[in-house]
N, C-alpha and C positions, 0 to 999 in steps of 0.2 A: 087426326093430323094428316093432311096430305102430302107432307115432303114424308121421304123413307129415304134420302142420305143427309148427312152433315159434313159440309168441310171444314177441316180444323188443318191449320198451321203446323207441321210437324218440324220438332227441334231443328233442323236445316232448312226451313222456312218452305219446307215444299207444302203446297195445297192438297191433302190427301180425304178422301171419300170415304166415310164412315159412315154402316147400316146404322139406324135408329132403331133400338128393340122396343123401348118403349118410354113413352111422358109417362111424370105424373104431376102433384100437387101435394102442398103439404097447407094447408090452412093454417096449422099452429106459425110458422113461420113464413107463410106468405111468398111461398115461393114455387116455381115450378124446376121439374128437371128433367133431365134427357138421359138415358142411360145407351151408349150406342157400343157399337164394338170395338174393340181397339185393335184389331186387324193382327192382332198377337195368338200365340196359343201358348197358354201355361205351361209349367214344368212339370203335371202329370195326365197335357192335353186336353185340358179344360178351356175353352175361351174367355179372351180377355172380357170385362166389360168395364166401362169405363161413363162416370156419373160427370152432370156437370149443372150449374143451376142456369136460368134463364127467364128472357122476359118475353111471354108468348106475345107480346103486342110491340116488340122489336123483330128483327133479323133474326133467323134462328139460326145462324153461323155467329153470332155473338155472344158467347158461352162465358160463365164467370166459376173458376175451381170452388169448389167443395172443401176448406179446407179445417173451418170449424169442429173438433172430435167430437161434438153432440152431433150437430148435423151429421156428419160422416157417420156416425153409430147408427142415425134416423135413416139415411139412405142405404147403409148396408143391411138392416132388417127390411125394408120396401123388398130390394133386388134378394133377399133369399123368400122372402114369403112369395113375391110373383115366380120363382125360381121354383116353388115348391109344388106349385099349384097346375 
């Protein structure tokens, strides 16, 4: 991948610049995703990170939520295995 930021729309509609840690792809469901940061730090100094799905042969500032609890279980096991490794 050659962009390393994503701009995304934050609640007050400002345009803010978030690293990209990493894509990936999920073949069962056909879909790719972005895990970038969410310019936060947790409440025992962990960094945020924050998943979103997308369509690599669109914009990659057009990002669509994660909001399915399969899916979200599927991307929370992805981001601790790449976490672990």
């Amino acid at each position: 991948m050659e962009n390393t930021v994503v701009k995304i729309l934050d609640d007050n509609g400002n345009l803010v610049e978030h690293n990209i840690l990493f894509t990936f792809e999920c073949e069962e469901l056909g879909k790719s995703y972005i895990a970038y940061d969410g310019n936060a730090i947790g409440s025992v100094g962990e960094q945020t990170i924050c998943v979103a799905s997308y369509d690599p042969n669109v914009d990659l500032n057009k990002l669509e939520p994660v909001t399915d609890p399969e899916e979200l279980k599927m991307v929370n096991d992805v981001i601790n295995q790449i976490m672990e490794d």
